[in-house]
C-alpha positions in Angstrom: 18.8 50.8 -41.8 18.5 54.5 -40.8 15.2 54.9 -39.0 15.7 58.5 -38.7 14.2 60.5 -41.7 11.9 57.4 -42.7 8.1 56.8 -43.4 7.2 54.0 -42.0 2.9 52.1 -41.8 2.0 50.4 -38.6 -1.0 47.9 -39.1 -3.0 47.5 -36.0 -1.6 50.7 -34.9 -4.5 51.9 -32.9 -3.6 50.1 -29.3 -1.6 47.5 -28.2 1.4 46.6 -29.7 0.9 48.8 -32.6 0.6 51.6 -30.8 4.2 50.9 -29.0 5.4 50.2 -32.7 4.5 53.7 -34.0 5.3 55.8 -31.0 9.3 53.9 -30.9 9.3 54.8 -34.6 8.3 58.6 -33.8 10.8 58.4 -31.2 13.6 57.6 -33.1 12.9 60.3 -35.7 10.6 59.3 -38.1 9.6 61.7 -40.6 5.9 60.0 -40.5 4.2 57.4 -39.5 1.1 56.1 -40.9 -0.9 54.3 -38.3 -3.3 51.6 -40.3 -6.8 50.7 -38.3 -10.3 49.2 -38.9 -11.6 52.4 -37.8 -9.1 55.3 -38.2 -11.0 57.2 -35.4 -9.3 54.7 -32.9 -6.0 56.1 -33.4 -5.6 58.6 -30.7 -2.3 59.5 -31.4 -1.9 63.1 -33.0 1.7 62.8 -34.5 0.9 59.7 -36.8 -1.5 59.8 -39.8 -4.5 57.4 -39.1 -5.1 55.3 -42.3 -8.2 52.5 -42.8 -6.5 49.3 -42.9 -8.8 46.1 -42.6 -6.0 43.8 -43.6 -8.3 41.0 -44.4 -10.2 43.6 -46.8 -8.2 43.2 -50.3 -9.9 46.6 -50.8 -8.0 48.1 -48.1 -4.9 46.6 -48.6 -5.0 48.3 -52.0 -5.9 51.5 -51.4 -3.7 51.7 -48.0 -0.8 50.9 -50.8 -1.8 53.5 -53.4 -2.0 56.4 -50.6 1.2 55.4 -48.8 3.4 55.8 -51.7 6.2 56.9 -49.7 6.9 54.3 -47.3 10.2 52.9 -46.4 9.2 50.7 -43.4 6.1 48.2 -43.0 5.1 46.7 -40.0 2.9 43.8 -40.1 1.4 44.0 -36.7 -2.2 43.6 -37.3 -3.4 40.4 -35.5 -6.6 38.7 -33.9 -6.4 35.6 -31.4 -9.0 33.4 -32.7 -9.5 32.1 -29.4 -13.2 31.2 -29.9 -11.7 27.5 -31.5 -10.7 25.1 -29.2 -9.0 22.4 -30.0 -11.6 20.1 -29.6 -14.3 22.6 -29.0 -16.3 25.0 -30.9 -16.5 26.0 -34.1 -13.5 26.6 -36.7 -15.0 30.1 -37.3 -12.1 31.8 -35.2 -9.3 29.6 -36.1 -10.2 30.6 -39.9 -10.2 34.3 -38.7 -7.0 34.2 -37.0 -5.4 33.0 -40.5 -7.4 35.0 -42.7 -6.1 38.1 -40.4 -3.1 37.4 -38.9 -1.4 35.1 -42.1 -3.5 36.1 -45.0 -3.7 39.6 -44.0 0.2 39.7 -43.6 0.8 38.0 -47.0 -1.8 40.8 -48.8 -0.2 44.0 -47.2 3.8 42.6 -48.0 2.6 41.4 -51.3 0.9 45.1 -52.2 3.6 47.6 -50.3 6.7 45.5 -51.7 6.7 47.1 -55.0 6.7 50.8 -53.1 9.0 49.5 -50.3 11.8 48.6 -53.9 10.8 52.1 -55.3 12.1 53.4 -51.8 15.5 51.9 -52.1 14.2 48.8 -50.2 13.5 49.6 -47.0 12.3 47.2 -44.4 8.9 45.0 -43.3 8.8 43.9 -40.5 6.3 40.7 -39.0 4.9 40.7 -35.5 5.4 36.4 -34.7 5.3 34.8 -31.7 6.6 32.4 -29.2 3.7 30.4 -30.6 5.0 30.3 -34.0 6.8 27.1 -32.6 5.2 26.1 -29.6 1.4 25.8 -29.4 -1.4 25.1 -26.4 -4.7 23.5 -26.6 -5.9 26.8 -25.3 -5.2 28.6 -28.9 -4.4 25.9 -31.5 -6.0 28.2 -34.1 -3.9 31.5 -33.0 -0.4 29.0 -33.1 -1.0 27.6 -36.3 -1.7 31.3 -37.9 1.9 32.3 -36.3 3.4 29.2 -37.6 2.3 30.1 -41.0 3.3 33.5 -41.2 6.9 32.6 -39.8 6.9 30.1 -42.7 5.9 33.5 -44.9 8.2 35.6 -43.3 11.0 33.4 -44.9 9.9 33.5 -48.0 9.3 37.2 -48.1 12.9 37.3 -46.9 14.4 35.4 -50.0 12.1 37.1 -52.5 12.9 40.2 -51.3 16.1 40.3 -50.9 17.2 40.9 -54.5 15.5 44.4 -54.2 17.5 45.3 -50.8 14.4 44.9 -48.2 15.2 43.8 -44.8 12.7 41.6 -43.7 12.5 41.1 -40.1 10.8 38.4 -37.9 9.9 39.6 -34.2 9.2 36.8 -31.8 7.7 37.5 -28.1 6.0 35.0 -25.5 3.1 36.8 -23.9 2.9 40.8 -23.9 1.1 43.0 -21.5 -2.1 43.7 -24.1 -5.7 43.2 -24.5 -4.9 40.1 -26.5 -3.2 38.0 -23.6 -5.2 39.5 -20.8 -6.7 36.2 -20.0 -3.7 35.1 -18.5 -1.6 35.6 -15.3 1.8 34.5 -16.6 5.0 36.5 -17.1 4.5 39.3 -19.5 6.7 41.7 -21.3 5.8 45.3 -22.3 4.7 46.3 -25.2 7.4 49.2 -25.4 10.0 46.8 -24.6 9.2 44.5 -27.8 8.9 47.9 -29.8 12.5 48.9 -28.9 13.9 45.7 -29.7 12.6 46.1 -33.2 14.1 49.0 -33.4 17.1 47.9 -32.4 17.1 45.2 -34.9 16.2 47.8 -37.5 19.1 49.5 -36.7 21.3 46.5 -37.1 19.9 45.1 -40.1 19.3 42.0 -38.2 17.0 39.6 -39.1 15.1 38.0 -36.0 14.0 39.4 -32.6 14.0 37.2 -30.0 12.1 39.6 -26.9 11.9 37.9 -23.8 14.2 34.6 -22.2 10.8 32.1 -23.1 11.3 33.0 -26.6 14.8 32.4 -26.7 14.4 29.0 -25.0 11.9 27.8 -27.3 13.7 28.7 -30.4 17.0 27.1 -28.6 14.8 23.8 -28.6 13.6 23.6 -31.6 16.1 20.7 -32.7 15.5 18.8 -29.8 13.3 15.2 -30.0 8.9 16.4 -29.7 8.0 16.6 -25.9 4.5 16.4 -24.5 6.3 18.7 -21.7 4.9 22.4 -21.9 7.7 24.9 -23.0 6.0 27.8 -22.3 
């Protein structure tokens, strides 16, 4: 699809990934870009339009879809790690947060903006995944399991929504140089870097982005027999 000319909502646009998402957008000549936040005071960015987005708020979701009417491109990118659950720690308070955000909160905002997106000629919408969508740790059991599910939902979004021409692209990265993975030394890829590959892939009309070589071999594996052997 042609990005340039387009309207296009960010959720979680405020930092992070988000951020790269709606600055990549802007750069390849979007006519707007509504950036979706909690608080839309956190968007710093004066060439987007901040919106309040709580994407677990069904109240948001709503009214987020009744003022963007003219949207061509969603990005799901909105997402929490629910870290706080171990896997045999803790309470299941952040692992239900992590699904009620990341997979229920993905499912809400596709579900509301699908009938605008088929008004628009289509468009696209667009998932942020994650390496973990196939390969969990103990150390975030709660977090993989959310990304697991809203892979699962990202192919079923792509059937349904086919028939009414939207693209529906899944964007799978390993770790990425934000807040959420600062708690780990390991190889990480830039934020701008997974932004531009989406772009890319918008560009192509292709379905899946694969962002960094971990990615790419854990999705190569997939078919293999189960290991106990950490893949990433």
């Amino acid at each position: 699809m042609d990005i340039a000319g387009s309207v296009a909502l960010v959720t979680g646009a405020n930092r992070g990934i988000g951020r790269a998402f709606a600055r990549a957008l802007i750069d390849h000549g979007a006519a707007k870009v509504y950036a979706g936040a909690r608080d839309p005071a956190s968007v710093v960015d004066k060439d987007v339009i901040p919106l309040r987005l709580d994407v677990a708020d069904e109240q948001d979701v709503a009214a987020a879809a009744a003022a963007a009417t003219d949207v061509s491109i969603v990005i799901n990118n909105a997402g929490i790690s629910g870290d706080t659950t171990q896997l045999m720690e803790g309470t299941f308070d952040g692992a239900r947060q992590a699904m009620d955000v990341n997979y229920f909160g993905t499912w809400a905002v596709s579900r509301a903006f699908a009938p605008v997106l088929a008004r628009n000629g289509g468009g696209a919408l667009v998932n942020m995944l994650s390496l973990a969508s196939w390969a969990s740790r103990p150390r975030f059991p709660g977090y993989a399991a959310s990304k697991a599910a809203q892979w699962s939902l990202t192919d079923a979004l792509r059937q349904a929504l086919h028939p009414q021409g939207t693209l529906v692209v899944g964007v799978h990265a390993g770790f990425v140089d934000t807040d959420l993975s600062a708690w780990t030394d390991s190889s990480k890829i830039s934020a701008a870097t997974v932004a531009e590959l989406t772009m890319e892939a918008l560009a192509g009309d292709r379905l899946e982005v694969l962002a960094d070589e971990g990615t790419r071999r854990v999705k190569a594996a997939l078919s293999q027999p189960a290991s106990t052997q950490r893949v990433f």
